[in-house]
SERO-4910 file (N, C-alpha, C, O; in steps of 0.05 Angstrom, whole numbers):
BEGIN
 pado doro    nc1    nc2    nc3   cac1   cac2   cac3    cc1    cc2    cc3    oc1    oc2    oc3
  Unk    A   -353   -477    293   -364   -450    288   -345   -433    273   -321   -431    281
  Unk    A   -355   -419    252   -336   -397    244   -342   -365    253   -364   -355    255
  Unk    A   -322   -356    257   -325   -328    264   -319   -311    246   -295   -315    242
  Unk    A   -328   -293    231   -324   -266    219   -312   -232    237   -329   -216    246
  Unk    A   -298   -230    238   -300   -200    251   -297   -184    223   -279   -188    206
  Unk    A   -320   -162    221   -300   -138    204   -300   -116    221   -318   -108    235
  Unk    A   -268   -104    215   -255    -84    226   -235    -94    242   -220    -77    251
  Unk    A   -229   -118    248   -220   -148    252   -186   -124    263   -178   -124    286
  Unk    A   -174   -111    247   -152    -98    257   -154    -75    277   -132    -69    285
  Unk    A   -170    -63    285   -177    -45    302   -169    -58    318   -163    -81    313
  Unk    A   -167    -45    350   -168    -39    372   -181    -57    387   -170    -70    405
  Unk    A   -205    -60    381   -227    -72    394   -230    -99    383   -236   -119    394
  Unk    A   -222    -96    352   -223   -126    336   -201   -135    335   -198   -154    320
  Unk    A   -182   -126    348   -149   -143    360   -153   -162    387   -145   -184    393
  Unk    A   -169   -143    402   -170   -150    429   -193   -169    431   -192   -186    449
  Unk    A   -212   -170    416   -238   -184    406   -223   -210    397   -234   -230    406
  Unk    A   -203   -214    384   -202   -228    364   -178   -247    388   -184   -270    394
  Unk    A   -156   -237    397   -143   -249    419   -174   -261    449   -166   -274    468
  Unk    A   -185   -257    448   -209   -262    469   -222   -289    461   -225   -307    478
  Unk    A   -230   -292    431   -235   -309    424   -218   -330    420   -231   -351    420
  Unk    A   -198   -332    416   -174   -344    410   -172   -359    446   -172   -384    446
  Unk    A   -170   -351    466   -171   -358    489   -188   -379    500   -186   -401    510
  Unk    A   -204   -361    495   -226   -378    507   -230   -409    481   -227   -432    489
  Unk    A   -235   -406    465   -240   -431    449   -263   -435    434   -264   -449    414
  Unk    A   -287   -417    447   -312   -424    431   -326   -408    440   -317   -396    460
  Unk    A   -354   -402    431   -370   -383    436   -404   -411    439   -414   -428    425
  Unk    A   -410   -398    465   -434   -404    476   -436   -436    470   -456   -448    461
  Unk    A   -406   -449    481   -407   -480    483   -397   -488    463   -386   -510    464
  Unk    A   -399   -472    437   -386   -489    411   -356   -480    399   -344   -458    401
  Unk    A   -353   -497    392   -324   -500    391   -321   -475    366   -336   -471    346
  Unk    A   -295   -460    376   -291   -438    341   -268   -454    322   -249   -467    331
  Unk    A   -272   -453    307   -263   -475    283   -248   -461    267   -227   -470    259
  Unk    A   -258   -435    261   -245   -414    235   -249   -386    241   -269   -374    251
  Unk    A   -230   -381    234   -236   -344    240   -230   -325    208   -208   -325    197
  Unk    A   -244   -318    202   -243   -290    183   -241   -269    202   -254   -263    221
  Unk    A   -212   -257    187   -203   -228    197   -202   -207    179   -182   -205    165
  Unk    A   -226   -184    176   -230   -173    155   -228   -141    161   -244   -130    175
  Unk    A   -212   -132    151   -200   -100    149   -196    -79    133   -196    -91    112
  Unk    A   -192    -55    126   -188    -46    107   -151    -48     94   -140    -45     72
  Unk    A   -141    -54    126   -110    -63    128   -111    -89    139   -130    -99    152
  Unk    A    -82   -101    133    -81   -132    147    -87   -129    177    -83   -110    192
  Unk    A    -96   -152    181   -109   -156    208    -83   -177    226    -69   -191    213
  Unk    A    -81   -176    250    -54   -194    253    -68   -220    258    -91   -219    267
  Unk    A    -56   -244    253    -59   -265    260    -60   -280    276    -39   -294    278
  Unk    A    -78   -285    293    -71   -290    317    -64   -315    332    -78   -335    333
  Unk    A    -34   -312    346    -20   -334    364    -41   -360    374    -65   -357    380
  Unk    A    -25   -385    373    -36   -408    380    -77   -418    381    -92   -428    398
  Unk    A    -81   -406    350   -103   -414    345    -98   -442    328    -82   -447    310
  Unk    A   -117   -457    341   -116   -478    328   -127   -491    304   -122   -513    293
  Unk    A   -151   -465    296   -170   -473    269   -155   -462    253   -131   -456    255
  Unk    A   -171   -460    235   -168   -444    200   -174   -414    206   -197   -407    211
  Unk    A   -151   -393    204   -155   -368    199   -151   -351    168   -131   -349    154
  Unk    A   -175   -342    163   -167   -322    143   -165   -299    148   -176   -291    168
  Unk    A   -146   -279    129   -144   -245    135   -143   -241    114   -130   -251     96
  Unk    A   -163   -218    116   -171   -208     79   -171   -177     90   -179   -167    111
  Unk    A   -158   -165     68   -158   -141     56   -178   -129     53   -186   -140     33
  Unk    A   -200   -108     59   -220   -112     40   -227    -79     36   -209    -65     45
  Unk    A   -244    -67     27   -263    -48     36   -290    -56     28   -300    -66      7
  Unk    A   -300    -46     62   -328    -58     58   -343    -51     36   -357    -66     22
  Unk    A   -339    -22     32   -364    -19      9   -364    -14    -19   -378     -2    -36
  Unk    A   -337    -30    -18   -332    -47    -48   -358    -60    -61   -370    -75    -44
  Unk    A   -370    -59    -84   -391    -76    -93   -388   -108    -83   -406   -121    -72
  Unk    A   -363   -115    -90   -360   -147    -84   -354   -153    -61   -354   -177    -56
  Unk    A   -349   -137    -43   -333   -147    -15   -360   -162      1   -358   -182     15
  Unk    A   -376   -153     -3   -403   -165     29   -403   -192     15   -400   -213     29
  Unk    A   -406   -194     -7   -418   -229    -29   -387   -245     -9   -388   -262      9
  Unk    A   -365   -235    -20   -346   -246    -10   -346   -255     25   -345   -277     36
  Unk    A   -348   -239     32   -342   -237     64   -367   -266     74   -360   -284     89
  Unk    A   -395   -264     60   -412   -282     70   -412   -314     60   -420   -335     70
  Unk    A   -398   -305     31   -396   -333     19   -384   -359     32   -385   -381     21
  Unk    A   -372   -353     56   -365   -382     79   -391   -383     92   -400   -402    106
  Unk    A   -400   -365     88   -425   -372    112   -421   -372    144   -427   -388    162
  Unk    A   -405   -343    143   -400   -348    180   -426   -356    195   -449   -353    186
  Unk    A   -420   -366    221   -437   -372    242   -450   -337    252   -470   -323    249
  Unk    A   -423   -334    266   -426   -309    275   -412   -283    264   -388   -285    259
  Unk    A   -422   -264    261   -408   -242    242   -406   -213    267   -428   -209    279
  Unk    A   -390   -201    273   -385   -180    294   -380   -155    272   -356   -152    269
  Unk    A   -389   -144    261   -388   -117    250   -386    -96    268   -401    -83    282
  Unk    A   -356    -98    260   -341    -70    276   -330    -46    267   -326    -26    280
  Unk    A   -326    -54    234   -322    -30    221   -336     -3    226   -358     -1    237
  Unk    A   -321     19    217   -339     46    211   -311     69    213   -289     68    224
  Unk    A   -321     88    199   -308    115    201   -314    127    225   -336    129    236
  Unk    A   -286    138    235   -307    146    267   -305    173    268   -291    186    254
  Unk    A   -323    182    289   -328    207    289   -321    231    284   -340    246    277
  Unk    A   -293    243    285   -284    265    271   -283    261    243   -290    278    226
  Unk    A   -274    236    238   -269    232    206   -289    239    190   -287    255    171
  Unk    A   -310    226    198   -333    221    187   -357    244    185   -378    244    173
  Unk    A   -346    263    201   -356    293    199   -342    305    186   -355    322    174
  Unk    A   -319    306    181   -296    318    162   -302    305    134   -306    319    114
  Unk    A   -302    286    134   -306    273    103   -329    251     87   -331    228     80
  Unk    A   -349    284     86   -385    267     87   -389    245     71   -407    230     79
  Unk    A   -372    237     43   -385    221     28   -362    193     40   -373    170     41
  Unk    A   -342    195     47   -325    172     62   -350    155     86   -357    131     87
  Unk    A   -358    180    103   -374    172    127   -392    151    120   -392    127    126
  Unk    A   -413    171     97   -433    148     88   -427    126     65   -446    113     56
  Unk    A   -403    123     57   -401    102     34   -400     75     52   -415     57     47
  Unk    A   -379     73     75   -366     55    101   -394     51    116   -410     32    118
  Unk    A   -394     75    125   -422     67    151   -444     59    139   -457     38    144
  Unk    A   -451     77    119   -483     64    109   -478     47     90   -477     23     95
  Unk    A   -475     54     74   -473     38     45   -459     11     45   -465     -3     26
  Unk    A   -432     -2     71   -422    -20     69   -439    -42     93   -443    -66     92
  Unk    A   -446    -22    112   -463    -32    128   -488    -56    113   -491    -80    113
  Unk    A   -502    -26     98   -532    -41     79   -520    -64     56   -533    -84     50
  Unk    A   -498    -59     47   -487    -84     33   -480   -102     46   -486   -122     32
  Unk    A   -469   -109     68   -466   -128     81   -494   -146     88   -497   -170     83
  Unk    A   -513   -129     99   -534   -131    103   -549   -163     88   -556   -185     95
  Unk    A   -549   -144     57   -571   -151     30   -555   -170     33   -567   -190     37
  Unk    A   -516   -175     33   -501   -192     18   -523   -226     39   -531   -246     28
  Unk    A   -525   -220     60   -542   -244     80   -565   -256     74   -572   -279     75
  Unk    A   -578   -228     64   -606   -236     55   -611   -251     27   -629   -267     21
  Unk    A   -581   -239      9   -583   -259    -20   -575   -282     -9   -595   -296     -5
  Unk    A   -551   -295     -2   -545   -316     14   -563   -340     19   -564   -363      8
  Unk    A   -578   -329     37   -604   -332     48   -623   -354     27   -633   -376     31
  Unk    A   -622   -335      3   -642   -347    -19   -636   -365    -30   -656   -378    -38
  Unk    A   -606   -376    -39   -598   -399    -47   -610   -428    -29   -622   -448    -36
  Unk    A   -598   -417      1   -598   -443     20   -608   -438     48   -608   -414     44
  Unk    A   -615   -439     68   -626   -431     90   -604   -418    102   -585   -434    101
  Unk    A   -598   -390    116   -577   -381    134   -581   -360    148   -580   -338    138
  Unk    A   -585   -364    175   -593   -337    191   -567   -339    218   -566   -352    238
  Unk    A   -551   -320    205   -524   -323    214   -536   -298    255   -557   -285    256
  Unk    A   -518   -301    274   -520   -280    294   -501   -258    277   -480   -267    267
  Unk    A   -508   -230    274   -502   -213    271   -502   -190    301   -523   -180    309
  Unk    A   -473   -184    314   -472   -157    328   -449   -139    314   -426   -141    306
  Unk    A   -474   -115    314   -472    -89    304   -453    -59    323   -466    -44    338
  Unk    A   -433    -58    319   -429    -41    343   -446     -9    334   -434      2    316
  Unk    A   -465      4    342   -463     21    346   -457     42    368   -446     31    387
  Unk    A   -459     60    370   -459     86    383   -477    102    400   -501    100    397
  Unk    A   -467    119    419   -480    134    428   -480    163    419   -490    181    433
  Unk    A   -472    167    399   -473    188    377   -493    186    360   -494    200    340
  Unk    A   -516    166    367   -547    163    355   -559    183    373   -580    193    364
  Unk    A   -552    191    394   -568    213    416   -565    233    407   -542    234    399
  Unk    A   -577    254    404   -566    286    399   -577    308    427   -593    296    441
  Unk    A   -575    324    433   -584    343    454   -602    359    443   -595    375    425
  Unk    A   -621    359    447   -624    364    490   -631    338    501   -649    322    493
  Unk    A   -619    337    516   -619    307    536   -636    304    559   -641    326    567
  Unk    A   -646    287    574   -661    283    596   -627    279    606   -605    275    596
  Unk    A   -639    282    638   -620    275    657   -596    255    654   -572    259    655
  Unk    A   -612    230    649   -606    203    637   -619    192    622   -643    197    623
  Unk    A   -607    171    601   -615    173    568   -620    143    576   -602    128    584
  Unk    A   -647    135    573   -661    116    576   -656    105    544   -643    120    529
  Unk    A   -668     75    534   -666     61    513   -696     80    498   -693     89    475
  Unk    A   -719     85    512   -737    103    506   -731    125    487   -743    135    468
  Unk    A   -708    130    501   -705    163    485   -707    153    449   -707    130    440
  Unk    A   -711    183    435   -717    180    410   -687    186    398   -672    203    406
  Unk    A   -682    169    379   -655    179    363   -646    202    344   -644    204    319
  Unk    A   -642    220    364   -637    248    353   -606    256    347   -595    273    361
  Unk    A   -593    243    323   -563    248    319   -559    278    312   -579    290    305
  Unk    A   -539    289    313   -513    309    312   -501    315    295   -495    338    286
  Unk    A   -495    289    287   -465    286    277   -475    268    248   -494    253    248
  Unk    A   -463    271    232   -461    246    208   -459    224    218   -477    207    215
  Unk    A   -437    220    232   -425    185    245   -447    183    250   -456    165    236
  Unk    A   -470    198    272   -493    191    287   -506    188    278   -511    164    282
  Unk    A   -527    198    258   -533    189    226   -529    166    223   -543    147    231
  Unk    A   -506    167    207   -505    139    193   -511    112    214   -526     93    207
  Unk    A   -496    114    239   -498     92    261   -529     89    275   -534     72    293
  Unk    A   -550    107    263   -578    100    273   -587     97    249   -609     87    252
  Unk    A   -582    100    224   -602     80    209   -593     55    204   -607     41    190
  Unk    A   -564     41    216   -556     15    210   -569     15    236   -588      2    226
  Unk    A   -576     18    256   -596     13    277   -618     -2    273   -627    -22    284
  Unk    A   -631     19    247   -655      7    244   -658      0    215   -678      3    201
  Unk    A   -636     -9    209   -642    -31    183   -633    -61    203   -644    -82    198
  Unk    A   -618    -61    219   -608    -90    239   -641   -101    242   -652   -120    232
  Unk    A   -655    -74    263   -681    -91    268   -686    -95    239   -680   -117    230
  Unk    A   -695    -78    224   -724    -93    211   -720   -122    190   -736   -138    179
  Unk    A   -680   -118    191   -673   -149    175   -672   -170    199   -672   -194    192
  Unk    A   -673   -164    223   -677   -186    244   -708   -191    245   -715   -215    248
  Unk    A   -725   -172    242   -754   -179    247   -764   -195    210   -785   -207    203
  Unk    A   -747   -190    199   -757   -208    174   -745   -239    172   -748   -254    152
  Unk    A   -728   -247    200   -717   -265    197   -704   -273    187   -702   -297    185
  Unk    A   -681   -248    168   -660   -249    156   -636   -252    161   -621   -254    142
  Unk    A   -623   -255    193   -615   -263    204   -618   -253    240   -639   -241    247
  Unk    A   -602   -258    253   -609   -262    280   -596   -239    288   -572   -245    291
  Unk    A   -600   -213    292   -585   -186    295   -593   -176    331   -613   -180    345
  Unk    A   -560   -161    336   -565   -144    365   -543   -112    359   -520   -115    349
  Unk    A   -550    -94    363   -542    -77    367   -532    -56    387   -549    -43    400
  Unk    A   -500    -49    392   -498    -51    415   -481    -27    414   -459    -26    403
  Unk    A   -496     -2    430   -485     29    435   -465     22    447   -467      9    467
  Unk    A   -437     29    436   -412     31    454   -408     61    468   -407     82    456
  Unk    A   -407     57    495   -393     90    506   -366     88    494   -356     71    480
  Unk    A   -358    113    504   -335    122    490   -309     98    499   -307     97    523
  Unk    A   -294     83    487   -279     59    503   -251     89    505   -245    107    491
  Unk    A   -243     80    529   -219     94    552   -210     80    559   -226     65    571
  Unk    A   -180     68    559   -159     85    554   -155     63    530   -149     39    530
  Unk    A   -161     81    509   -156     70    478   -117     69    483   -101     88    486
  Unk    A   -109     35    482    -80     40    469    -72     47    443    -90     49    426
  Unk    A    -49     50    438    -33     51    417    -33     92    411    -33    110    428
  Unk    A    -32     94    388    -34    134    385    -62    147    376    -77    137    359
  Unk    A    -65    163    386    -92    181    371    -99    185    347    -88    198    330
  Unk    A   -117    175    348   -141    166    322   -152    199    307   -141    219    313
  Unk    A   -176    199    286   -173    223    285   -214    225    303   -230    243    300
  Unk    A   -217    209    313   -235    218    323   -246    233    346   -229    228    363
  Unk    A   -261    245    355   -273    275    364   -267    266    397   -261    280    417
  Unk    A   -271    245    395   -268    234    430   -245    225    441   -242    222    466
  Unk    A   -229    219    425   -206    208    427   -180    228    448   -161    215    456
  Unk    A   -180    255    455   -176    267    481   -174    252    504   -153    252    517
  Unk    A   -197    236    512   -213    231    536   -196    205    541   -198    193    562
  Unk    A   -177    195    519   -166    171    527   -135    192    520   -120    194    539
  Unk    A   -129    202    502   -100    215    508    -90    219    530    -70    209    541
  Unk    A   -111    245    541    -97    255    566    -96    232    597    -93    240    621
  Unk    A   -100    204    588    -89    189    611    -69    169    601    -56    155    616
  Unk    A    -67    170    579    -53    148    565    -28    154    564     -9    142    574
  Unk    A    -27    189    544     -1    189    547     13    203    574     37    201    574
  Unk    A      7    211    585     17    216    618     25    188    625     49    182    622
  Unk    A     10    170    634     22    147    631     43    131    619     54    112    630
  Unk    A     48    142    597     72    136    584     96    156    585    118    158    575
  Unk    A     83    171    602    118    195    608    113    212    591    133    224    586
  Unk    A     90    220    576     91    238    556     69    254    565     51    248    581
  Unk    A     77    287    546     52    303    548     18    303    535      8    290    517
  Unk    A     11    317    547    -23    308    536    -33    332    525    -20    350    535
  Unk    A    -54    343    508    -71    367    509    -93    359    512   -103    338    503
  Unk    A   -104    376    527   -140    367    532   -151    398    525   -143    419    535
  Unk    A   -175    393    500   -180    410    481   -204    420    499   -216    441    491
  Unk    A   -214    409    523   -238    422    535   -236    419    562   -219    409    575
  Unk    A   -257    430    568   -258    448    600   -257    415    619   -262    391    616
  Unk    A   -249    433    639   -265    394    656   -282    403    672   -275    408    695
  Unk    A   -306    406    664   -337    403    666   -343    392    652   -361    376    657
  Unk    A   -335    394    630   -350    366    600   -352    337    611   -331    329    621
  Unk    A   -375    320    611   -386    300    628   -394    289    597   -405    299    578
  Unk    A   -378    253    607   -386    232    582   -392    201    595   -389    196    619
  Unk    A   -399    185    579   -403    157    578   -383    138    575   -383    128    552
  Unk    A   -364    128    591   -343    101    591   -342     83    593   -354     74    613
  Unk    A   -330     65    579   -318     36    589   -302     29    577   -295     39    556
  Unk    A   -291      7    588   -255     15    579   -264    -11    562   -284    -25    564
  Unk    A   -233    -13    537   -228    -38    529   -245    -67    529   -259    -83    515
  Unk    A   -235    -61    554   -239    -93    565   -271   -101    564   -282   -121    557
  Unk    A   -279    -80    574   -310    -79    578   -320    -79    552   -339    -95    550
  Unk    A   -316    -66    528   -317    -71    505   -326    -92    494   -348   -100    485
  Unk    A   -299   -103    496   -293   -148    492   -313   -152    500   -332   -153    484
  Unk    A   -316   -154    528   -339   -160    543   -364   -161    532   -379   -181    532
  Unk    A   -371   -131    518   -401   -140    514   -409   -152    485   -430   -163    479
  Unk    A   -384   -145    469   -385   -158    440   -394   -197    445   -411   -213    436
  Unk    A   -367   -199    468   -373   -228    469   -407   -232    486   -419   -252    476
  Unk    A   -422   -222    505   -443   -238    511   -468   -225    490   -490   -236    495
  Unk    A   -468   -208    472   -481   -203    446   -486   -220    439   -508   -227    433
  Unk    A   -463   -234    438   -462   -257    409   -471   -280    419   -481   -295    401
  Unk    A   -471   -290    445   -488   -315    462   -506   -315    470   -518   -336    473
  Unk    A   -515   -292    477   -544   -282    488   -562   -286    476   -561   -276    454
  Unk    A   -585   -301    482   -607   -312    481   -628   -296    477   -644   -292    495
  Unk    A   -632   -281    443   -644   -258    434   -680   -258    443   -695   -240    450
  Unk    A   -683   -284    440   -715   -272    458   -720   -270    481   -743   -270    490
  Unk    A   -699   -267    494   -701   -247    522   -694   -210    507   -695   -191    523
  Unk    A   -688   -206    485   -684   -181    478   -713   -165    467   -725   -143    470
  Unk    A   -715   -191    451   -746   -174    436   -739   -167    418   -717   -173    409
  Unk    A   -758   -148    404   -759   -136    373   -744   -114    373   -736   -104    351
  Unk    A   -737   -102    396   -723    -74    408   -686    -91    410   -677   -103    430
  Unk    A   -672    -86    379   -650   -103    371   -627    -83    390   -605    -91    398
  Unk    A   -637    -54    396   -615    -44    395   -614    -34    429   -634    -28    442
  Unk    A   -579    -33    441   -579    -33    469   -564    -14    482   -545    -27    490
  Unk    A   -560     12    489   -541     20    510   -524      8    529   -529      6    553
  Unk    A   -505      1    518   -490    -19    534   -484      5    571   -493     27    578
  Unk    A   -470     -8    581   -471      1    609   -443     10    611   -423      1    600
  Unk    A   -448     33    630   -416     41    623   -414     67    658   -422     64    681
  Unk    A   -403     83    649   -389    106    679   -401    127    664   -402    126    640
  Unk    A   -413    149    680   -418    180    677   -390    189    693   -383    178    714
  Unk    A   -374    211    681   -356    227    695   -348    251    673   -349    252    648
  Unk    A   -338    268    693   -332    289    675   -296    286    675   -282    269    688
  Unk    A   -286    314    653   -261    306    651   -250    318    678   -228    324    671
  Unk    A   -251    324    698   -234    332    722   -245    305    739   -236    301    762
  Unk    A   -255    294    733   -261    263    750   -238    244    742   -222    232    756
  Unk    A   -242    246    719   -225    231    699   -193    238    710   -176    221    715
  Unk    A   -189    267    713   -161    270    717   -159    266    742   -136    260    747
  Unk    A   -178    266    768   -170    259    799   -165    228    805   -152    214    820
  Unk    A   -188    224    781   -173    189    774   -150    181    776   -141    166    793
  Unk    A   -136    193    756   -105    192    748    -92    193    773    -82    174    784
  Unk    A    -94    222    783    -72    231    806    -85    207    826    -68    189    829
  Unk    A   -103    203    837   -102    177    857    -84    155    848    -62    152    858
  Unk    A    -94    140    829    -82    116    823    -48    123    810    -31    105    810
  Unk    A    -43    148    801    -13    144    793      3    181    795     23    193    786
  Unk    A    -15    188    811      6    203    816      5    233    808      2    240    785
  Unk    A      8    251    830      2    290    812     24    296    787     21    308    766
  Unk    A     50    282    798     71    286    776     58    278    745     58    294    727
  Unk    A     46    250    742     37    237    720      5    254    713     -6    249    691
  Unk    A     -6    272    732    -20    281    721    -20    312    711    -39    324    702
  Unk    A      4    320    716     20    345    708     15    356    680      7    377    671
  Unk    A     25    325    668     33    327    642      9    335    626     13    347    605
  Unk    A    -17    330    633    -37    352    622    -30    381    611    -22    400    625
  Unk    A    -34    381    580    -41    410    586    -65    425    572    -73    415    550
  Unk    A    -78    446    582   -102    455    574    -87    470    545    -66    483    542
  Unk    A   -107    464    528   -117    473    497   -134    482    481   -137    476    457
  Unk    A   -145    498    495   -176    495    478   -178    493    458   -160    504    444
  Unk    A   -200    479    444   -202    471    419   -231    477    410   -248    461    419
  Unk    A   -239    495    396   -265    509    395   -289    483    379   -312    479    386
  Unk    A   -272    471    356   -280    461    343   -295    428    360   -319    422    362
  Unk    A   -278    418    366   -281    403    390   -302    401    410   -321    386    416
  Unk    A   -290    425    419   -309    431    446   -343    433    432   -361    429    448
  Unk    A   -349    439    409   -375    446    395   -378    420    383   -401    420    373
  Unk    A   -367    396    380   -376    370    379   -384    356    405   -406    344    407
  Unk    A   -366    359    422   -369    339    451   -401    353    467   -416    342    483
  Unk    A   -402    378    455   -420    395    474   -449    380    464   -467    383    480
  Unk    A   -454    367    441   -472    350    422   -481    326    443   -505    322    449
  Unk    A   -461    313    450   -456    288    459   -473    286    490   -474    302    509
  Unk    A   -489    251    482   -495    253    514   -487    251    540   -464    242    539
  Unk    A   -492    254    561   -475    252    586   -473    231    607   -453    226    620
  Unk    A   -496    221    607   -501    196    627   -532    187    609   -549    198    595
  Unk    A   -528    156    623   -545    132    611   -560    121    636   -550    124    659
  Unk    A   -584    110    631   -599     92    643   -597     57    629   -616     47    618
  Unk    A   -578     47    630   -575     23    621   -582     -1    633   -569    -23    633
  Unk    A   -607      7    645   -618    -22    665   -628    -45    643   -632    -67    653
  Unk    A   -632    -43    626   -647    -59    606   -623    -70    601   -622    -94    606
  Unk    A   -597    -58    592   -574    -76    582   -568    -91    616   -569   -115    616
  Unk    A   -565    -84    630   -558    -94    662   -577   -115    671   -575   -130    690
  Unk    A   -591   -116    659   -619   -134    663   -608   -157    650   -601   -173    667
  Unk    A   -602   -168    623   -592   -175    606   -568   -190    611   -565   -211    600
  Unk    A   -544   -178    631   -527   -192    636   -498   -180    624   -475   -188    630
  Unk    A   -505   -158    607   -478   -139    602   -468   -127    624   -487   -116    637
  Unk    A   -445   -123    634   -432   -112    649   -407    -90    654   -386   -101    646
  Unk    A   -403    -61    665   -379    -44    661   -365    -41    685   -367    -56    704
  Unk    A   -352    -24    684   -332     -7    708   -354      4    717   -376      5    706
  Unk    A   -343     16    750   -364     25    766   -348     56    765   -362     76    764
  Unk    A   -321     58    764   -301     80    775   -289     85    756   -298     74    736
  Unk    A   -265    104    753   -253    108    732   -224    100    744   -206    103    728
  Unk    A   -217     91    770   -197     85    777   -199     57    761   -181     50    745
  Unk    A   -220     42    766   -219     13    751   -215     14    724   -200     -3    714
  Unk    A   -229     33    706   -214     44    684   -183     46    681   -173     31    665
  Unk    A   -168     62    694   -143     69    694   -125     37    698   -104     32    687
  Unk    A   -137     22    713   -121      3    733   -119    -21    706   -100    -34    697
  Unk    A   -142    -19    699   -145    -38    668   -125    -33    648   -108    -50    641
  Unk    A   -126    -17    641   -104     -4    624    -82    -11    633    -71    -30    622
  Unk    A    -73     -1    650    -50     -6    669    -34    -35    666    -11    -41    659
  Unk    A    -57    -50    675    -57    -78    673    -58    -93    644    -50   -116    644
  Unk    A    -65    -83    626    -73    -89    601    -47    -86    572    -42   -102    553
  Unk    A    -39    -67    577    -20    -49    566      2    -37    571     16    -24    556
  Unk    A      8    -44    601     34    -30    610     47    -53    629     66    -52    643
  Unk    A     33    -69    625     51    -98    657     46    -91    670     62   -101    686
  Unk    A     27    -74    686     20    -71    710     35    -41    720     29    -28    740
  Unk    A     57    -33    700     68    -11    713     69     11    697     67      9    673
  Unk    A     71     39    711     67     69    690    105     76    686    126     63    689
  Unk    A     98    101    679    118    110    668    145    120    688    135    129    708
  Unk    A    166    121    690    186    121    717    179    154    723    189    166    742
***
């Protein structure tokens, strides 16, 4: 089997890409080759035993999608995108990456396609930045896609270009709303949510934090790991138990940010949760206030995706993930 990731250097497509490397194969078959595709080099990952490539690319280069499909991956994980602050900050960036490299990637399958038979599994990460407010209590798969934001935009019409190239049998597509992933390692990104993993991360690391909003602001989580998690049973999951309805709220935690911080002080401590400090950030606070708050994700739970129940199991992940098991002295 070959694997494709793009965005392959991110966060999620590091940790994606070490997951696969572990385990050996996806849904019984052996992984043979990996494409690692980024806008920067992607690292290579330790004691794989197939054929890895790492390409340079930008997606929405004219030539990059022809390229990227011309092996003919098995499975393709499209992870790329501009994320949320950016992509409201810099409108024609947003849509060149999100839409335009998206729909090229897309077509690049469907020409493919016409030479020789190929209906590769395609998972799509989108967002819960397809929701806009006013919200029901909890945001059923029902709800109608009312974005906000550009990012949200752009991430619900690759929504519904996935279905209607999966319902033409252009390849085998799932689409999969990520909550906000917590406790993002490494440093802050420029996107709008990215707070919500600072102010535990770096306290954790002995350093100070700002948190740009109130803690009453209430969001959607799952950490990392849970992430991996649902990318990998996307990609094995047995799509006619999904139906024509390609796209899924993955499952995740409702909490607000003073949950989030009693989190902290349980599992590590008032000292480590000190290092908070309040900031307000007007600009901020008038994005997150957009954003939904809690999910009804029984349809993904039905299905066999799975998250955190707490935000201590959040913290403890991290912990475990990124620090050896231990915080900061």
């Amino acid at each position: 089997m070959h694997v494709l990731i793009i965005g392959a250097a991110g966060m999620v497509g590091q940790k994606l890409t070490r997951r696969l490397v572990a385990d050996g194969h996806l849904d019984d078959r052996a992984i043979t080759a990996l494409t690692l595709a980024d806008v920067v080099p992607a690292p290579r990952p330790a004691g794989f035993g197939g054929r890895t490539t790492v390409l340079t690319v930008d997606l929405a280069a004219p030539e990059t999608a022809a390229m990227l499909t011309g092996a003919r991956p098995d499975v393709i994980f499209h992870l790329a995108a501009i994320v949320s602050g950016e992509a409201e900050a810099d409108f024609e960036k947003g849509y060149r990456i999100n839409l335009d490299g998206t729909r090229g990637l897309f077509e690049a399958i469907r020409i493919a396609g016409l030479a020789a038979p190929y209906r590769p599994r395609v998972v799509f990460t989108s967002s819960i930045a397809v929701f806009g407010a006013p919200f029901p209590e909890r945001i059923g798969d029902e709800f109608l896609l009312t974005p906000l934001t550009s990012y949200g935009t752009q991430k619900a019409i690759g929504e519904l270009l996935l279905s209607d190239y999966s319902r033409r049998g252009i390849f085998d597509g799932i689409g999969i709303r990520l909550p906000t992933i917590c406790v993002r390692p490494g440093r802050p990104n420029k996107a709008a949510s990215g707070f919500f993993s600072n102010i535990l991360r770096e306290p954790l690391n002995g350093e100070e934090a700002v948190l740009p909003v109130s803690g009453e602001v209430r969001h959607w989580f799952a950490s990392p790991r849970a992430a991996v998690g649902f990318l990998i049973h996307a990609a094995t999951l047995d799509l006619a138990a999904v139906g024509p309805r390609r796209n899924l709220s993955m499952p995740g935690l409702s909490a607000t940010v003073a949950e989030e911080i009693e989190a902290l002080k349980r599992v590590a401590g008032e000292r480590i949760a000190r290092l908070i400090r309040p900031q307000p950030d007007a600009a901020i606070a008038a994005i997150v206030a957009g954003w939904p708050r809690d999910f009804d994700a029984s349809r993904a739970l039905a299905l066999g995706f799975s998250a955190e129940t707490s935000f201590d199991e959040i913290i403890r992940a991290h912990i475990d993930d990124e620090l050896g098991g231990r915080i900061a002295a």
